[in-house]
C-alpha positions in Angstrom: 0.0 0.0 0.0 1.5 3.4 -1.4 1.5 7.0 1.0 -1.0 8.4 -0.9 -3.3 5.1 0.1 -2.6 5.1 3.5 -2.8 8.8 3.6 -6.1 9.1 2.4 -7.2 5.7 5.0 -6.3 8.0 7.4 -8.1 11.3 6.4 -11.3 9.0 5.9 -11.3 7.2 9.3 -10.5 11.2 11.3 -13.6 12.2 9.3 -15.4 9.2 10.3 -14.5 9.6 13.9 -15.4 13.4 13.7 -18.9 12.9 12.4 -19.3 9.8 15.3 -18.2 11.9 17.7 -20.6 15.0 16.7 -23.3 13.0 16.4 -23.1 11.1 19.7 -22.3 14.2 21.5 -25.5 16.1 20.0 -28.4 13.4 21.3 -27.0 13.2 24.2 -27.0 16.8 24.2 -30.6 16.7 23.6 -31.5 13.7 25.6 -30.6 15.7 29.0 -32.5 18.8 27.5 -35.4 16.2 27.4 -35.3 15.2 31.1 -33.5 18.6 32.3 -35.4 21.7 33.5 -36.5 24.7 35.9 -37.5 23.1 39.1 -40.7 24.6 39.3 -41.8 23.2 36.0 -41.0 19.6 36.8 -42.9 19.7 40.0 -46.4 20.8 38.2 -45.5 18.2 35.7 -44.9 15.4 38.4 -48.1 16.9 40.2 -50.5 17.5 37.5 -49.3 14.8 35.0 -49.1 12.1 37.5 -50.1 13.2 41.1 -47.1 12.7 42.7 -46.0 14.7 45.5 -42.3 15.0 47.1 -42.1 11.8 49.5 -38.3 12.8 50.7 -36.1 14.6 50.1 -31.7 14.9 50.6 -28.6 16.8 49.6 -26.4 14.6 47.5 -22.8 15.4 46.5 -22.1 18.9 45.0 -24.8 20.2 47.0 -27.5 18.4 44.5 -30.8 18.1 45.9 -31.9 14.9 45.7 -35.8 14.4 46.0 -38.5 11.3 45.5 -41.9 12.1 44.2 -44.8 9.3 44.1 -48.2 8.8 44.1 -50.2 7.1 46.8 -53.0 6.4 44.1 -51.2 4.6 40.8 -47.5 3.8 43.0 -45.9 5.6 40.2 -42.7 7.6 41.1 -40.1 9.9 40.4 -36.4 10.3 41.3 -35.1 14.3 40.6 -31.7 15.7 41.5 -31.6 19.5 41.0 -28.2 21.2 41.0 -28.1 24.5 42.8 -28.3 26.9 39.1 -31.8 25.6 40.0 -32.4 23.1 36.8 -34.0 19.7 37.7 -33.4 16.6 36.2 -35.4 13.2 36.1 -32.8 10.3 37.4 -35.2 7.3 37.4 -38.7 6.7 37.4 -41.1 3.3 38.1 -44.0 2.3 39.3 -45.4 0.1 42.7 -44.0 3.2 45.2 -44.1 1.4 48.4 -43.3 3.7 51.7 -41.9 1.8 54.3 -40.1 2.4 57.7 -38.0 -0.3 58.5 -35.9 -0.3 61.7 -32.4 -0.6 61.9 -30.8 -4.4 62.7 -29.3 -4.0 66.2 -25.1 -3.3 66.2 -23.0 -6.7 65.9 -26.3 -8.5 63.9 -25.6 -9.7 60.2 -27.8 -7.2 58.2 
């Protein structure tokens, strides 16, 4: 195989890996914009959309507030971590919410 071959293997495999690399990067641009926004916003959605109200709440790393939304009517929830610009994201959501309050094993028991 001559330079110019090899040369223009090269040239078409950057190009390749450019345009891979753009693409990739876009959707996943686009699928945070999808599950990303103001705070306010996501709670009507969660409320009015599928009745779920904030069940608890916690500050995560970065100072992320870290929140679970359900429903006591269809067990759906919601998972949100909101960093402090104020934007909200959706982490995970499911359904069959179950609250429970479990005590903790007693110290030296196998847990």
């Amino acid at each position: 195989m001559d330079t110019f071959a090899k040369t223009l293997k090269l040239g078409a495999l950057t190009a390749a890996a450019a345009i891979y690399l753009i693409t990739t990067t876009d959707v996943a641009a686009q699928s945070a914009s999808r599950n990303c926004a103001p705070r306010d916003a996501v709670v009507e959605r969660l409320a009015e959309g599928y009745g779920e109200t904030r069940q608890s709440v916690g500050i995560g790393s970065n100072n992320a507030v870290v929140e679970v939304f359900a429903s006591d009517e269809t067990g759906s929830w919601t998972i949100t971590v909101t960093v402090p610009g104020g934007l909200t994201c959706l982490v995970a959501s499911g359904q069959a919410f179950e609250e429970t309050a479990e005590a903790l094993p007693a110290k030296g028991s196998d847990a």
